[in-house]
Structures are given as structure tokens and as C-alpha cells.
VOMIKOL-792396 format. One record per residue: residue in one letter; x, y, z of N, C-alpha, C in turn. Coordinates in pm, whole numbers, padded with zeros to 5 digits, always signed. Each point is the difference from the previous one (the first is absolute). Last residue first. Layout:
REM residues N
aXYZXYZXYZ;...
This chain:
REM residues 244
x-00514-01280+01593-00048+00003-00091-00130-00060+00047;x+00325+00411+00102-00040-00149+00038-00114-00058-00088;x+00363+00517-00050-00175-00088+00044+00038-00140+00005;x+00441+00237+00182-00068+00000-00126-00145-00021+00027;x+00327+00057+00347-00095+00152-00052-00072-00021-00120;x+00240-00342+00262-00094+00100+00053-00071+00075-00060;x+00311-00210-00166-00102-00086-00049-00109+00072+00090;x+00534+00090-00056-00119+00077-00012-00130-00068-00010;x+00345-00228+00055+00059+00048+00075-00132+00124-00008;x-00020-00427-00253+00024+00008+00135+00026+00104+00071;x-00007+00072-00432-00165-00030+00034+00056-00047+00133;x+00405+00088-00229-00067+00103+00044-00211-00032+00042;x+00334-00332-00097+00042+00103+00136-00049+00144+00030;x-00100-00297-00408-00034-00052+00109+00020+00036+00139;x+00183+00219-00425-00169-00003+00048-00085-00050+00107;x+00500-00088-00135-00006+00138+00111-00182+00056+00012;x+00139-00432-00244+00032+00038+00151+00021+00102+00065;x-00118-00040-00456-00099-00109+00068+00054+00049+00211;x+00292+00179-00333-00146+00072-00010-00122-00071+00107;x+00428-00219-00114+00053+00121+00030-00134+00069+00094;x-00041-00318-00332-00033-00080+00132+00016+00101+00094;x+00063+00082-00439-00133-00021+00043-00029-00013+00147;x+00425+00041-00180-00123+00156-00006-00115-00041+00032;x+00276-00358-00159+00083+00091+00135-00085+00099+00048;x-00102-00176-00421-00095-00092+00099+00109+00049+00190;x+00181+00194-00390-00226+00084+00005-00029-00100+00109;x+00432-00052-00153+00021+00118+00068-00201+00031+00052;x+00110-00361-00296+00039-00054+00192+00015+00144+00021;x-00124+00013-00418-00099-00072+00063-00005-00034+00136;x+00355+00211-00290-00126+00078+00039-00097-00030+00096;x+00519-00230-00124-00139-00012-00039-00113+00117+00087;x+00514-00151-00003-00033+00035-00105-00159-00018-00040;x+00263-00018+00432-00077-00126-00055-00045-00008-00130;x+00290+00357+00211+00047-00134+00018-00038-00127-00064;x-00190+00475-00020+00145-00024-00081+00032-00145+00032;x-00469+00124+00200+00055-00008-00124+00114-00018-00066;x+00021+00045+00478-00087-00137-00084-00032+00027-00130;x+00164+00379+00187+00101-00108+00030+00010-00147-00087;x-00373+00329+00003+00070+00045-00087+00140-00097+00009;x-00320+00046+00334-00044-00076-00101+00089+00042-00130;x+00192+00213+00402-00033-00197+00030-00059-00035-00147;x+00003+00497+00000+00135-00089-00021-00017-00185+00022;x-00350+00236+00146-00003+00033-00110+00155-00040-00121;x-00076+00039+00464-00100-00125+00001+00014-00048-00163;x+00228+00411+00204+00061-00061-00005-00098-00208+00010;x-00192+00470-00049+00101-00034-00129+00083-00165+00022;x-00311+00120+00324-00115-00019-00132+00153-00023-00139;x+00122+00149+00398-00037-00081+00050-00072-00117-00107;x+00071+00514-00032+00173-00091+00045-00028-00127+00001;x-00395+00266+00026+00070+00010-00168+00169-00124-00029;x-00238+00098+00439-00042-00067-00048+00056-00052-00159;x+00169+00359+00256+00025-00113+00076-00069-00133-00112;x-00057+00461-00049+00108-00042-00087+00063-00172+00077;x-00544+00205-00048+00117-00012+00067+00145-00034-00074;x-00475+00198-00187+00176-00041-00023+00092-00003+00128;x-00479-00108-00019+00024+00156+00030+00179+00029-00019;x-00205-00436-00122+00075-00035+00130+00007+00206+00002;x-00175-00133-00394-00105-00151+00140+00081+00016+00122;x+00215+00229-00362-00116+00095+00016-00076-00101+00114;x+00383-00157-00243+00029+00114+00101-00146+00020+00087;x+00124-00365-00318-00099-00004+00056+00009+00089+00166;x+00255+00028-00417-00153-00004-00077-00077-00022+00111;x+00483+00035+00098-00069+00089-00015-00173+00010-00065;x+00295-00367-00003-00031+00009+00189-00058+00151-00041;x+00101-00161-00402-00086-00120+00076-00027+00086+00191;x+00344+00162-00314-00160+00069-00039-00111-00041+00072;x+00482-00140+00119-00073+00104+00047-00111+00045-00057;x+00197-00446-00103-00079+00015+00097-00020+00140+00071;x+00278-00084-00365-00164-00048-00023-00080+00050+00083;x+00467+00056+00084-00031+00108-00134-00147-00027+00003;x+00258-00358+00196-00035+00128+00125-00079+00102-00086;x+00143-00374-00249-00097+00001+00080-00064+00046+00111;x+00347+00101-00279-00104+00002-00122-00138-00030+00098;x+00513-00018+00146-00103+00155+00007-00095+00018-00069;x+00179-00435+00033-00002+00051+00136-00040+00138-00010;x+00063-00242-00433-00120-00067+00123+00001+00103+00102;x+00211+00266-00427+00022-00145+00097-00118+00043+00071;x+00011+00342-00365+00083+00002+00115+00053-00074+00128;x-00258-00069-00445+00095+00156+00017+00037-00023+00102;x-00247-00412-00044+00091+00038-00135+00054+00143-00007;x-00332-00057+00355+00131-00085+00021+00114-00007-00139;x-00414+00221-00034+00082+00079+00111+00148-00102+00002;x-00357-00174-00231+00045+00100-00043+00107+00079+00012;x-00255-00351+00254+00117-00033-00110+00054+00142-00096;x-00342+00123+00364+00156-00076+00015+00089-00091-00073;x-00434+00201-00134+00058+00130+00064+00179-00088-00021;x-00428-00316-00077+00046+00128-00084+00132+00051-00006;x-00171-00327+00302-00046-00019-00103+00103+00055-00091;x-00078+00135+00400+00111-00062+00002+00024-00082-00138;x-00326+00376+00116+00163+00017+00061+00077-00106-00029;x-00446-00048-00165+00078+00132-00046+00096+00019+00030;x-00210-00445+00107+00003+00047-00173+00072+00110+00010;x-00093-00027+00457+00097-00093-00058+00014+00020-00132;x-00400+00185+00147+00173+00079+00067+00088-00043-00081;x-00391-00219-00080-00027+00105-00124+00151+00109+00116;x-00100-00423+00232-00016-00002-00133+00047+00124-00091;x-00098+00042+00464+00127-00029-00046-00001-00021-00113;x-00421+00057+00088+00075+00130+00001+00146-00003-00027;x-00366-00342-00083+00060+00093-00057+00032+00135+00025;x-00041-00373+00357+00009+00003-00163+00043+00102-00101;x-00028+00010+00495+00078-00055-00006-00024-00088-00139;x-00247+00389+00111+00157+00015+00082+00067-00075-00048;x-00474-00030-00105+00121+00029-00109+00127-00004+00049;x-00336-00165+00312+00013-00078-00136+00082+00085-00073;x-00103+00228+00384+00118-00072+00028-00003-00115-00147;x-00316+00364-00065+00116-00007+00026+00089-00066+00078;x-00448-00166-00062+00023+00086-00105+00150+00034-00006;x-00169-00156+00420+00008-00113-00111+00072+00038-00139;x-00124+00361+00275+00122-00084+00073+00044-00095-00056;x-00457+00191-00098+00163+00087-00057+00161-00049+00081;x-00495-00201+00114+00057-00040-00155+00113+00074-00021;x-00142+00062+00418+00066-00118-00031+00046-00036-00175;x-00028+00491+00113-00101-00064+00017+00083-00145+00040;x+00190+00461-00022-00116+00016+00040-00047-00096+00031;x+00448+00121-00188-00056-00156+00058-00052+00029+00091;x+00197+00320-00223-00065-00029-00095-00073-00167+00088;x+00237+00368+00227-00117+00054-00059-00005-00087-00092;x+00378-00151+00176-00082-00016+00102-00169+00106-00070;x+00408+00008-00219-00084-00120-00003-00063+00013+00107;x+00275+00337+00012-00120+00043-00117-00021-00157-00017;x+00268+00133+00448+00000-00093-00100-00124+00043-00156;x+00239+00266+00461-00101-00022-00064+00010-00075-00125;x+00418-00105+00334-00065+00116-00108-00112-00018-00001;x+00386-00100+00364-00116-00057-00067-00072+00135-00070;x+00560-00128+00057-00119+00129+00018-00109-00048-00031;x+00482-00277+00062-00087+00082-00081-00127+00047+00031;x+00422-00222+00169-00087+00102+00099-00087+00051-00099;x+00370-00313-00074-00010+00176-00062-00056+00055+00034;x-00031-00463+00123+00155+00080+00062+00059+00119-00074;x-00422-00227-00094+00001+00043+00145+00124-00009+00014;x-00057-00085-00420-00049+00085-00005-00051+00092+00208;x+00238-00387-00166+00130+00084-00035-00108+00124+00009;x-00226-00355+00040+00091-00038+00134+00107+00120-00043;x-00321-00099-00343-00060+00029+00188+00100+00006+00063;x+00161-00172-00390-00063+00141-00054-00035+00072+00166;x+00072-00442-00030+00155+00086+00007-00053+00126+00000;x-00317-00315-00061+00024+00050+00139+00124+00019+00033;x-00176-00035-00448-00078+00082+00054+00037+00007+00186;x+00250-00283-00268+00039+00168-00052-00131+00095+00094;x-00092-00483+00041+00146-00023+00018+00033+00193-00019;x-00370-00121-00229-00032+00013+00132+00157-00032+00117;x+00013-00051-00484-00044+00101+00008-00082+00013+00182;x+00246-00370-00210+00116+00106+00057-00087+00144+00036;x-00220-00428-00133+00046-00001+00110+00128+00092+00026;x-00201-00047-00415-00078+00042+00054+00008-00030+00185;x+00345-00067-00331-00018+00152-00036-00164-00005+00126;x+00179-00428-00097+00078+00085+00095-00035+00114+00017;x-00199-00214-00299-00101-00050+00150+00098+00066+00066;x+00104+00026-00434-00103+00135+00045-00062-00096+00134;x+00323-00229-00204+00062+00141+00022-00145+00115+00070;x-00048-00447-00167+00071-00015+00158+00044+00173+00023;x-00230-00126-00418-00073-00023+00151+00040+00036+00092;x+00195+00257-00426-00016-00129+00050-00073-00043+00109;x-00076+00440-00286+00107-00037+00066-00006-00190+00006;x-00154+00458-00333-00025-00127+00056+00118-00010+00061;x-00026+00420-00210-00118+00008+00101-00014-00169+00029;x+00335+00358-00238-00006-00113+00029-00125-00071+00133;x+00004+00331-00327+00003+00058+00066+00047-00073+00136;x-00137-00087-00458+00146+00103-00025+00033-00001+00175;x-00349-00307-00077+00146-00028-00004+00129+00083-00028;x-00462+00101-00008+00031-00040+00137+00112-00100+00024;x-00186+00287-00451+00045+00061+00165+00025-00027+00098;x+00167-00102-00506-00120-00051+00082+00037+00092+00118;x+00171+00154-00475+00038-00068+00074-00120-00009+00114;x+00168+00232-00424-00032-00080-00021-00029-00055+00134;x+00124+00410-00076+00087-00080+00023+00007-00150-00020;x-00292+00445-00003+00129+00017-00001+00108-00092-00048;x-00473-00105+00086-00014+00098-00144+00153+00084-00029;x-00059-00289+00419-00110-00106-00096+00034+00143-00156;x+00130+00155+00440+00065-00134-00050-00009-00048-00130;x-00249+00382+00199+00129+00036-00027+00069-00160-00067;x-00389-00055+00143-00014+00089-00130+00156+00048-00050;x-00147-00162+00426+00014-00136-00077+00022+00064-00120;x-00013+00352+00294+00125-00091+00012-00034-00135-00102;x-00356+00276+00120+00062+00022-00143+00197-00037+00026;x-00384-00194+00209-00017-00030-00104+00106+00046-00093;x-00003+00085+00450+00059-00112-00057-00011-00058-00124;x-00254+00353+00182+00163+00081+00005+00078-00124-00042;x-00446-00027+00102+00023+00075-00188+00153+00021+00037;x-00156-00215+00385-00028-00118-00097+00031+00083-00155;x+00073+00245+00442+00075-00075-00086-00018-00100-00059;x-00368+00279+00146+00137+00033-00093+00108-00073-00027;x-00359-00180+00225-00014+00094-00153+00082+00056-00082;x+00036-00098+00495+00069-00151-00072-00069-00004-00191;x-00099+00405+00327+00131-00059-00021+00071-00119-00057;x-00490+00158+00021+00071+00077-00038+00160+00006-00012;x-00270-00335+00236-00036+00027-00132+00114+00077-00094;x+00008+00057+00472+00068-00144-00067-00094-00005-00112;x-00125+00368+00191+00061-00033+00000+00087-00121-00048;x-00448-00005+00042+00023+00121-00107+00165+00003+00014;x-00191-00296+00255+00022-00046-00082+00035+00072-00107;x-00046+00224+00449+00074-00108-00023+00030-00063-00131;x-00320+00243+00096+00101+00133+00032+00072-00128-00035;x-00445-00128-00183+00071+00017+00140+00135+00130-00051;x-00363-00012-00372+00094-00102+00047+00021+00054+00108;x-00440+00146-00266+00136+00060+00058+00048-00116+00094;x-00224-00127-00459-00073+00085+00122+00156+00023+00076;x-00043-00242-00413-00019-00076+00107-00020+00071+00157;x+00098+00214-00462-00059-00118-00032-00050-00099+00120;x+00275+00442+00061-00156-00023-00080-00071-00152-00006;x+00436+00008+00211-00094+00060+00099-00152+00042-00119;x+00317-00201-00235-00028-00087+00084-00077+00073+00107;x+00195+00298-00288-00074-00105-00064-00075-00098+00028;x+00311+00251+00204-00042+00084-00053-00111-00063-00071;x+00361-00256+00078-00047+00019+00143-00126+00123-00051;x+00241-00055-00357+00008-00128+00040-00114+00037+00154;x+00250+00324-00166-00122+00003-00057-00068-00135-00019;x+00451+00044+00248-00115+00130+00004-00153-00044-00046;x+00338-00242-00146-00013-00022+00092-00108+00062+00064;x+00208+00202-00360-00102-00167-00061-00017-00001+00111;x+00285+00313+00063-00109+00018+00008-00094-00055-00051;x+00418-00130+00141-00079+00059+00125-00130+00032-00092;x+00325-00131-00307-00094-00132+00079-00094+00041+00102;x+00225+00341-00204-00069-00071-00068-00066-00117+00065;x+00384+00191+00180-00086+00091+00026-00134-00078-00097;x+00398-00280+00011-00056+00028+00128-00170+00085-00024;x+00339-00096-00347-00145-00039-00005-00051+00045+00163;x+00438+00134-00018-00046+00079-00120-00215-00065+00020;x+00345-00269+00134+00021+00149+00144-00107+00048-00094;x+00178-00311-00298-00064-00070+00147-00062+00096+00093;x+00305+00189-00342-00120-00044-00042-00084-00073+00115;x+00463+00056+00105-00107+00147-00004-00156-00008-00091;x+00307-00363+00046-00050+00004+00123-00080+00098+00023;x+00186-00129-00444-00184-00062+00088+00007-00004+00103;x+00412+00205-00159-00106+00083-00024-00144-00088+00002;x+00418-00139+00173-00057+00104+00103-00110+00073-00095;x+00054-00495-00095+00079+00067+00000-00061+00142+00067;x-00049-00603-00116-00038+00110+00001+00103+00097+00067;x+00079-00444-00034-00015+00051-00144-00034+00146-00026;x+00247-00217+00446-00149+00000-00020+00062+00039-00184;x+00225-00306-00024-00088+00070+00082+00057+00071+00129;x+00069-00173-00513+00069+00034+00057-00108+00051+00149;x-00013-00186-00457+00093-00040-00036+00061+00053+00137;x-00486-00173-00059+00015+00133-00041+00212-00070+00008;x-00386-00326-00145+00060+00035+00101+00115+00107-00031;x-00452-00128-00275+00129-00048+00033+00043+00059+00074;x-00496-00227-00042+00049+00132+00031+00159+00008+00002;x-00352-00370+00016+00084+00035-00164+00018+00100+00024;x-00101-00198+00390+00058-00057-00055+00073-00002-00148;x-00383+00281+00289+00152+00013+00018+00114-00070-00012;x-00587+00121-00046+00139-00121-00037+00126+00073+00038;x-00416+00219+00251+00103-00013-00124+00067-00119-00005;x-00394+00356+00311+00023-00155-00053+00081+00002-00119;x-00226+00332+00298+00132+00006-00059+00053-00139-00033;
């Protein structure tokens, strides 16, 4: 997605975009699932049957590589306009070194509000994919790349300037963060504890977006976010993972 964005003119009002490329956005979803699909479908031919693991993260970071395309599509053939500056995606140094020291800072607010909810240990569905050392490697590397990455772009990227132009910052960024804490219902057997927990992590990066006006410190917040609850979780379960 490489673009000049210096002879691109500047829209007269942001976000530029509107609720019908949000329903378009929603719309490529199913499509991308199934490029994606047939993506992985392809790769298990061509290269014999993939782990449980990489088939997975394949298959997900597949899709949203066609699902962003057709957001760049929405821009670029709607509006004239670049994708990683619609979306304000650069920050300043200093801003995203803060952003990456607040995200482990939230992750042990997150812990600490999550044992005074008494939340419920769940069968985790990661735990079936980090069979091997390599799948640990495998998925804790996206956790804290492109998974926030391709979050951030959508919820906060996207969703919340949007939101915030109908209905203000403060309910634009609570508004975000329930799809966000609900997308990752299903990894927690929908606790509503967790969901609560996940929303309100989900508001934090959304905070840091409105304030710092940049994407980039909400993703590098997320990263670290991620980095540190992975790390608490291989300490705390490392028993049960394989060794390497």
C-alpha cells in the first residue's frame, strides 16, 4: 500500500469517510473470509498439510490483509485519499515510547481489577494451538504485531473517528471498544467478566488514540499491552506448554 500522499488534497472535513464505507467495510468482510479461505486452501496443497497453528494465523491475518485492501479501495476510488494517513497512523517518537510504556502499566491495571472480579479460569482455545516451541514463537510474534496492528486500524483507526463525529470522544470511545471486547468473546467462553475487562483495555487504547491523535501510539499501547499479558501467561502456564 505504498502512496505519495503529498499530491493528494486534503479532504475539507474528518473522518472524510461515512456510515455507508462503514457498511461497505463490514460488507468485504465475508469476501475477504473467503480469498482468505482459499488462500490457506492453497497453501496446504502446495506445501503439504500446515500445523494447526500456522493454518490458523495464516488464515486470520489473510483475511485481514483482503479486508484492508478493500478499505484502501474504499479511500483511494471514493475519495481520493492515502490509507495510512487517512487513518492517522504516524505518531512522534516521544509519543509512541510513552504509548509503549503505558501498555504494560494497563496490563497490570487490567490484572489487578481482574482479581478483584474474581474472574473465572476458562479453558483458553490458545492453549490447543501452542503444541510446539515453534507455535509459541509463531503466536506470541503476531500477538504483539500484527494482531494489534490490523485491531487498532479497525477500531480505532476507522470505527472511532467516525463514532466520535456522531456522538463525541467519550461515547465514541466506549461505543469502539464494545465490538473490540466482544470479538475477543469466544477466547474467554464469554465470560462477561473478561469481556468487561477486554472492553475496558479497549477504551484505554482508544483514550490514546483521541488524545494523541495517532493510531500508531494506540497499536504500539497494544503491543506492549499483549507483550505483557503473553509473558504472564508462559510464566504462569509454562508447565503445561512443550519445552524446547
Amino acid at each position: 500500500m505504498m502512496e505519495t500522499e503529498d499530491a493528494q488534497p486534503q479532504p475539507s472535513q474528518y473522518p472524510f469517510w461515512n456510515y455507508v464505507d462503514f457498511l461497505l467495510f463490514l460488507a468485504a468482510l465475508a469476501p475477504a473470509g473467503l480469498l482468505a479461505f482459499g488462500v490457506v486452501m492453497g497453501a496446504n496443497w502446495a506445501a503439504g498439510p500446515l500445523s494447526r497453528t500456522f493454518t490458523a494465523l495464516l488464515l486470520q491475518f489473510t483475511l485481514y490483509g483482503f479486508w484492508f485492501l478493500a478499505l484502501y479501495a474504499i479511500f483511494h476510488l471514493r475519495y481520493q485519499q492515502p490509507f495510512w494517513r487517512s487513518l492517522r497512523w504516524d505518531a512522534a517518537p516521544r509519543v509512541l515510547w510513552r504509548s509503549l510504556l503505558l501498555g504494560p502499566v494497563l496490563a497490570v491495571t487490567v490484572g489487578v481489577l481482574g482479581k478483584l472480579l474474581n474472574t473465572p479460569d476458562t479453558q483458553v482455545p490458545l492453549m490447543e494451538l501452542l503444541d510446539s516451541p515453534t507455535s509459541i514463537a509463531l503466536v506470541g510474534f503476531f500477538a504483539v504485531t500484527l494482531g494489534p496492528l490490523c485491531e487498532e486500524l479497525a477500531f480505532r483507526g476507522f470505527l472511532l473517528p467516525l463514532l466520535t463525529r456522531t456522538v463525541g470522544a467519550v461515547a465514541a470511545i466506549i461505543l469502539a471498544a464494545v465490538p473490540f471486547a466482544v470479538l475477543h468473546g469466544p477466547q474467554y467462553a464469554w465470560s462477561w467478566r473478561h469481556i468487561l475487562l477486554i472492553g475496558l483495555a479497549g477504551a484505554a487504547f482508544g483514550a490514546v488514540r483521541h488524545v494523541t491523535g495517532s493510531t500508531g501510539a494506540a497499536t504500539a499501547m497494544h503491543a506492549t499491552y499483549n507483550l505483557a499479558f503473553f509473558a504472564g501467561f508462559l510464566a504462569t502456564q509454562g508447565d503445561k506448554l512443550p519445552k524446547w
